[in-house]
C-alpha positions as CSV (number, residue, x, y, z in Angstrom):
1,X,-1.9,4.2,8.9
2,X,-5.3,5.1,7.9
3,X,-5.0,7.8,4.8
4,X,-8.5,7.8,2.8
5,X,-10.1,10.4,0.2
6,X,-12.8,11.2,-0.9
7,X,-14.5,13.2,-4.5
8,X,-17.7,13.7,-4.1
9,X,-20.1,16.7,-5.2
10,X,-22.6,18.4,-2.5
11,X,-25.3,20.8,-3.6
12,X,-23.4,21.1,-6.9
13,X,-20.0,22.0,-5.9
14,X,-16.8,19.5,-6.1
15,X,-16.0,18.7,-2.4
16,X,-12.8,16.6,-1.2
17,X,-12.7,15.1,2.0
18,X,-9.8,13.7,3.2
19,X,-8.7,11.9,6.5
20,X,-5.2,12.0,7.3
21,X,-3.5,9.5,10.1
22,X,0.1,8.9,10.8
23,X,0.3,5.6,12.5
24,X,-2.1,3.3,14.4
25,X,-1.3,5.4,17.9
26,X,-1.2,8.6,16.0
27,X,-2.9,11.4,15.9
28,X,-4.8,12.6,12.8
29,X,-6.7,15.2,10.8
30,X,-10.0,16.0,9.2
31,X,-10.0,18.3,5.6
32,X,-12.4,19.4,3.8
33,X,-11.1,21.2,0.4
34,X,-7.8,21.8,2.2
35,X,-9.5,23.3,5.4
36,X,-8.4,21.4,8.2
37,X,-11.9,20.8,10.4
38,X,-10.9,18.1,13.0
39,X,-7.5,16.9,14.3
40,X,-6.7,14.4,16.8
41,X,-3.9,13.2,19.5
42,X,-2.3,10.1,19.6
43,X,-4.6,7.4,21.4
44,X,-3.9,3.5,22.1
45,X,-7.2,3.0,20.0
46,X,-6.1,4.2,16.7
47,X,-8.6,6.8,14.7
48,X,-11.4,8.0,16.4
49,X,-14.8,5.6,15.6
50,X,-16.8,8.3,14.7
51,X,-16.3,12.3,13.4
52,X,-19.5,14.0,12.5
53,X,-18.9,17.8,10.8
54,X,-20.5,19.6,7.6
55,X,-20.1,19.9,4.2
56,X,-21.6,22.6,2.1
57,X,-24.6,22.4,5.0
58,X,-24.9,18.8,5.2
59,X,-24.6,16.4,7.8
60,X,-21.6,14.4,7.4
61,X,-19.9,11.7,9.3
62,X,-16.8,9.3,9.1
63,X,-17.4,6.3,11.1
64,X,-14.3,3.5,11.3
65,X,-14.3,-0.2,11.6
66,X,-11.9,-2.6,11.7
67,X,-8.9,-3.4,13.7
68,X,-8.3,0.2,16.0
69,X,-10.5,2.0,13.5
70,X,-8.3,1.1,10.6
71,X,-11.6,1.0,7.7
72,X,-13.0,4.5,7.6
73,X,-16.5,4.6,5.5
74,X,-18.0,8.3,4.7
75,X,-22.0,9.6,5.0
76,X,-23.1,12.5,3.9
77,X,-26.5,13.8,4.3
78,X,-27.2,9.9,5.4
79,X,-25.9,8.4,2.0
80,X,-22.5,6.4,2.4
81,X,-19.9,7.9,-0.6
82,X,-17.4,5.3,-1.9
């Protein structure tokens, strides 16, 4: 199970990202602030290695490593957000 979130602030305003996975085969979701953006099917590969979307206008894009995606890391606007 791959549940991560994230606080972060874009162009001044409190955002919170969160990624939402239910088991390795899965399927998933995407929120941001509550507003579910992307949502996925079960798949023999665990999460999907990449989802690129927006927040507040930015470019932003979850990429996952690790052992069938299992290590999700978050960019916005270019800038990984911890």
């Amino acid at each position: 199970m791959a549940n991560k979130k994230w606080q972060t602030e874009v162009e001044g305003q409190q955002c919170i990202i969160e990624l939402k996975s239910g088991s390795f085969v899965g399927g998933g979701c995407l929120t941001v602030n509550g507003k579910e953006i992307n949502k996925w099917g079960t798949s023999i590969s665990g999460l999907p290695t990449q989802i690129k979307f927006e927040v507040q206008g930015k470019k932003a894009e979850i990429k996952s490593k690790g052992f069938m995606g299992t290590t999700p890391s978050l960019y916005v606007d270019g800038k990984e957000i911890k």
